[in-house]
C-alpha positions as CSV (number, residue, x, y, z in Angstrom):
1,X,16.4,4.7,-20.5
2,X,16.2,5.6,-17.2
3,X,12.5,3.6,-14.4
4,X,11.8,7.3,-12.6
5,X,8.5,7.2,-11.8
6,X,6.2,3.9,-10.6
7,X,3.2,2.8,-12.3
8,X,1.3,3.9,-9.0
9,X,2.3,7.3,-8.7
10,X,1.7,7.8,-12.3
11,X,-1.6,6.5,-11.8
12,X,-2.3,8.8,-8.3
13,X,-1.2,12.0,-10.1
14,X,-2.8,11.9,-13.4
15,X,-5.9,10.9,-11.8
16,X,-5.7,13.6,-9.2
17,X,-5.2,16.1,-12.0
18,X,-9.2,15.8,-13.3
19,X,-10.8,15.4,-10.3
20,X,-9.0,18.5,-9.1
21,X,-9.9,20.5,-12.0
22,X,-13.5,19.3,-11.5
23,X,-13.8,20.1,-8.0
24,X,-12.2,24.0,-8.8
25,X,-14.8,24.1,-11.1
26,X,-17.8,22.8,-9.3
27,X,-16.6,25.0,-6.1
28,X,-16.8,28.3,-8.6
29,X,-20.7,27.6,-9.2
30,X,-21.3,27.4,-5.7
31,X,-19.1,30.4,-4.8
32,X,-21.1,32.6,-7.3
33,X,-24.0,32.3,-5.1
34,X,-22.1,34.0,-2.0
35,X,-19.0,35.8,-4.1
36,X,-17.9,38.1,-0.9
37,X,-14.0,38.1,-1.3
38,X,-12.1,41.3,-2.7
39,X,-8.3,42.2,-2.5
40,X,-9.0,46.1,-1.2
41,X,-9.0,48.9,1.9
42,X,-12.1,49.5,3.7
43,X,-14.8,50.4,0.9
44,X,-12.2,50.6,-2.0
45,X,-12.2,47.2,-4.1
46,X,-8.9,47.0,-6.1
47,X,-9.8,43.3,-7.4
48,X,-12.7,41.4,-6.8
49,X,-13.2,37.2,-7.1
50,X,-15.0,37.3,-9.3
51,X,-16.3,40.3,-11.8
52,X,-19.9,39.3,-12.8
53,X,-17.8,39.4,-16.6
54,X,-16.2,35.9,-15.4
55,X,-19.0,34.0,-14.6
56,X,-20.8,35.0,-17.5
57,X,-17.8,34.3,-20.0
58,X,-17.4,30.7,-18.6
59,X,-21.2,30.1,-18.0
60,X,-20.8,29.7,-14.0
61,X,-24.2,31.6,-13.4
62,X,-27.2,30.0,-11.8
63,X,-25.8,26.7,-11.6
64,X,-25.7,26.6,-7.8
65,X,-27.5,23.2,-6.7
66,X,-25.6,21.8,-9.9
67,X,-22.1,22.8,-8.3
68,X,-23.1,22.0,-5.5
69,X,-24.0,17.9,-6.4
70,X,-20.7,17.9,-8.3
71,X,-18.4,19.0,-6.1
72,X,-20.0,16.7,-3.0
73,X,-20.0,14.1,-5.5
74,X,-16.2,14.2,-6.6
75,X,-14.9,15.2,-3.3
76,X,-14.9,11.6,-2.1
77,X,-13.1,10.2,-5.2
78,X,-10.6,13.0,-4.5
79,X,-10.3,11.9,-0.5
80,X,-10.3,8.8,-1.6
81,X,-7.3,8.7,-4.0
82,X,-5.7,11.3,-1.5
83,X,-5.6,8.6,1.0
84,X,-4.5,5.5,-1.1
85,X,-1.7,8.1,-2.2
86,X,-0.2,8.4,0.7
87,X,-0.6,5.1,1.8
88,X,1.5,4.2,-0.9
89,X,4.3,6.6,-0.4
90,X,4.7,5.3,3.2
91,X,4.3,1.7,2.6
92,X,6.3,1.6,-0.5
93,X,8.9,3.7,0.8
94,X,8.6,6.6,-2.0
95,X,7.8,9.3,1.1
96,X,12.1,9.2,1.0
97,X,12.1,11.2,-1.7
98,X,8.8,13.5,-1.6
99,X,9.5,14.9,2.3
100,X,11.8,17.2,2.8
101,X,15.4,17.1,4.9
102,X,17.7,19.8,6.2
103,X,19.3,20.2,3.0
104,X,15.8,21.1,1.0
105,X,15.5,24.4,1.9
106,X,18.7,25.4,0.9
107,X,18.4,23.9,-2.3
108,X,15.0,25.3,-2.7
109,X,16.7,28.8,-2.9
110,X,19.4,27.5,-5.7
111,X,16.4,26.1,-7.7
112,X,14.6,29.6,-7.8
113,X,17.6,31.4,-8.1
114,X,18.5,28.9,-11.4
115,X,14.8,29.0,-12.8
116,X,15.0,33.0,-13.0
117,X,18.6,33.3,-14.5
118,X,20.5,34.4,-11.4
119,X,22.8,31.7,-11.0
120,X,24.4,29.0,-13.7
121,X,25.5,26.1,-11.3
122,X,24.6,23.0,-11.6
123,X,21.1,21.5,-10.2
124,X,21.0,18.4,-7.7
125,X,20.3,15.3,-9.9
126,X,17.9,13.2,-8.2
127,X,13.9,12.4,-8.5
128,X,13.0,15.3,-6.6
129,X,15.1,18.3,-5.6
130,X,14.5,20.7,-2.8
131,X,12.0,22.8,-4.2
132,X,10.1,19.6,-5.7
133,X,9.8,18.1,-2.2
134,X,8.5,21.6,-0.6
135,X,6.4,22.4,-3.4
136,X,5.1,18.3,-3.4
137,X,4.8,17.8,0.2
138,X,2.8,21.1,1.1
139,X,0.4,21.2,-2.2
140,X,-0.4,17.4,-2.5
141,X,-0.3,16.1,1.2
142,X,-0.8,19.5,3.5
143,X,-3.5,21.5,1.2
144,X,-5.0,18.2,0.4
145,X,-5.8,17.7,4.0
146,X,-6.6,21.3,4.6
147,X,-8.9,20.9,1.8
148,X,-10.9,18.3,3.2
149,X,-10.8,19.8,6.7
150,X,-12.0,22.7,5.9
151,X,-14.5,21.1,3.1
152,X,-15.8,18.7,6.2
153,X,-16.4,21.8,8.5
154,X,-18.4,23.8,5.6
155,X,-20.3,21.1,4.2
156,X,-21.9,19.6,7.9
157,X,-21.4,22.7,10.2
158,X,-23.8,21.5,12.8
159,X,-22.4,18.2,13.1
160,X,-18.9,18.9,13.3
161,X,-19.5,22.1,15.3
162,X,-16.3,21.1,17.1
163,X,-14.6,21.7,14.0
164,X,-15.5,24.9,12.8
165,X,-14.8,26.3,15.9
166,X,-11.3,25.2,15.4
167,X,-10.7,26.5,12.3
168,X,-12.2,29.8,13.5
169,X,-16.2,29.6,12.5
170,X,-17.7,28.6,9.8
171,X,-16.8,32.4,7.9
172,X,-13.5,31.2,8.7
173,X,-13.5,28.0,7.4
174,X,-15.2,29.1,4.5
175,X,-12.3,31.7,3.6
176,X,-9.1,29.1,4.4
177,X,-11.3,26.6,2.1
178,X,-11.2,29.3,-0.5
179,X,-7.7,30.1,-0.1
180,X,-6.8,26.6,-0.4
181,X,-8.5,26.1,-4.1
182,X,-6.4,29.9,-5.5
183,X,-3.8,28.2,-3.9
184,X,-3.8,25.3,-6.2
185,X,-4.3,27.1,-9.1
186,X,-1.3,28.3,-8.4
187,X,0.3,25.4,-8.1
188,X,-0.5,24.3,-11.4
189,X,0.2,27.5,-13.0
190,X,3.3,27.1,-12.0
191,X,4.0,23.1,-12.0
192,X,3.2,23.6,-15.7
193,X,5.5,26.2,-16.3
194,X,8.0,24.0,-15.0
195,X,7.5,21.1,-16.5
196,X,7.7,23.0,-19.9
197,X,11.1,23.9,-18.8
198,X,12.2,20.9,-17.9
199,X,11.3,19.8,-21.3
200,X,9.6,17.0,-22.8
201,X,12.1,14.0,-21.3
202,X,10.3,15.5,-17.6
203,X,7.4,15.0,-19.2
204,X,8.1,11.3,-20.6
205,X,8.9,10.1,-17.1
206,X,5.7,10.7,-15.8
207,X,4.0,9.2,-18.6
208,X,5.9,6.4,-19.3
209,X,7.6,6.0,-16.1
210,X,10.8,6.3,-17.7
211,X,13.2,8.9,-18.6
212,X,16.5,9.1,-21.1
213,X,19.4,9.3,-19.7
214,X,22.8,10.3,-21.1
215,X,26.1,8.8,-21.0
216,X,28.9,10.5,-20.8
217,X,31.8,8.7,-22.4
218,X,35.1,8.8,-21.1
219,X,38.3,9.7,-23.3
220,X,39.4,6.0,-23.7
221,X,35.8,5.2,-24.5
């Protein structure tokens, strides 16, 4: 066995996992009361977030003062573990491994190309590779903060007036806060995916902290 991941970051992400789910979910009964976005051309709605059949198959109707408590409730719990997160990372020395270098991008592209069965070599054998750091560093550190941002600007618009106009209006602000939340569910869709790819010893490590590791004996072993 193999120490992989440290008692602290275990503790960061799995907490992070439910109040994230919670805050999704509490932002979905507030966005029923004002549910404007569509994927379409001029009049013509090809998709629309979300058909009344949704919120009526997962109960999100009328519960707008509800969502609305929860969400502004969980957010600083959220903020708050966001921040002693990275605190960690850079006094602990763990942001080596999370932020990407020259050589990320590049093995970024081997990773997807291995994932969808285009190429056979061999992936880089470390804590995180390329596409781990990219995918880490901008879901968990950049759309955190955007989160919040754009969270701050929508929940007190008059006070941090400076704000929304920075982010484009409050409209604005609205829609990148929006955008943030699919994006994470995104994220997950897919960091779940992987991680049943990778198998149940990827798993292991960030439960227990540790993961198996072969060894590979030589001939005069």
């Amino acid at each position: 066995m193999k120490e992989k991941h440290r008692l602290a970051i275990r503790w960061f992400h799995w907490v992070n996992f439910p109040l994230l789910a919670l805050m999704i979910w509490s932002g979905l009964w507030i966005y029923w009361a004002n549910d404007v976005y569509r994927i379409g051309l001029g009049r013509l709605t090809l998709f629309k977030f979300f058909p009344q059949g949704f919120y009526s198959a997962f109960g999100l109707k009328q519960h707008l003062a509800e969502g609305m408590a929860w969400h502004f409730y969980f957010m600083w719990f959220f903020v708050v573990n966001g921040i002693l997160y990275v605190t960690y990372t850079v006094v602990s020395g763990e942001w080596r491994y999370l932020v990407p270098n020259r050589q990320s991008f590049r093995e970024a592209m081997l990773v997807t190309l291995h994932d969808l069965g285009l190429s056979k070599g061999k992936l880089p054998q470390r804590k995180f590779n390329g596409a781990q750091q990219i995918a880490y560093t901008s879901s968990i550190i950049l759309m955190g903060f955007g989160s919040v941002v754009t969270g701050l600007a929508i929940y007190k618009p008059i006070q941090v007036a400076w704000l929304d106009a920075l982010l484009g209006g409050y409209q604005a602000a609205r829609f990148e806060h929006f955008l943030l939340a699919m994006g994470y569910v995104l994220f997950f869709v897919i960091h779940v995916a992987q991680v049943i790819r990778a198998g149940w010893n990827n798993f292991r490590s960030m439960v227990s902290g540790y993961e198996s590791v072969s060894l590979e004996k030589g001939p005069h072993e």
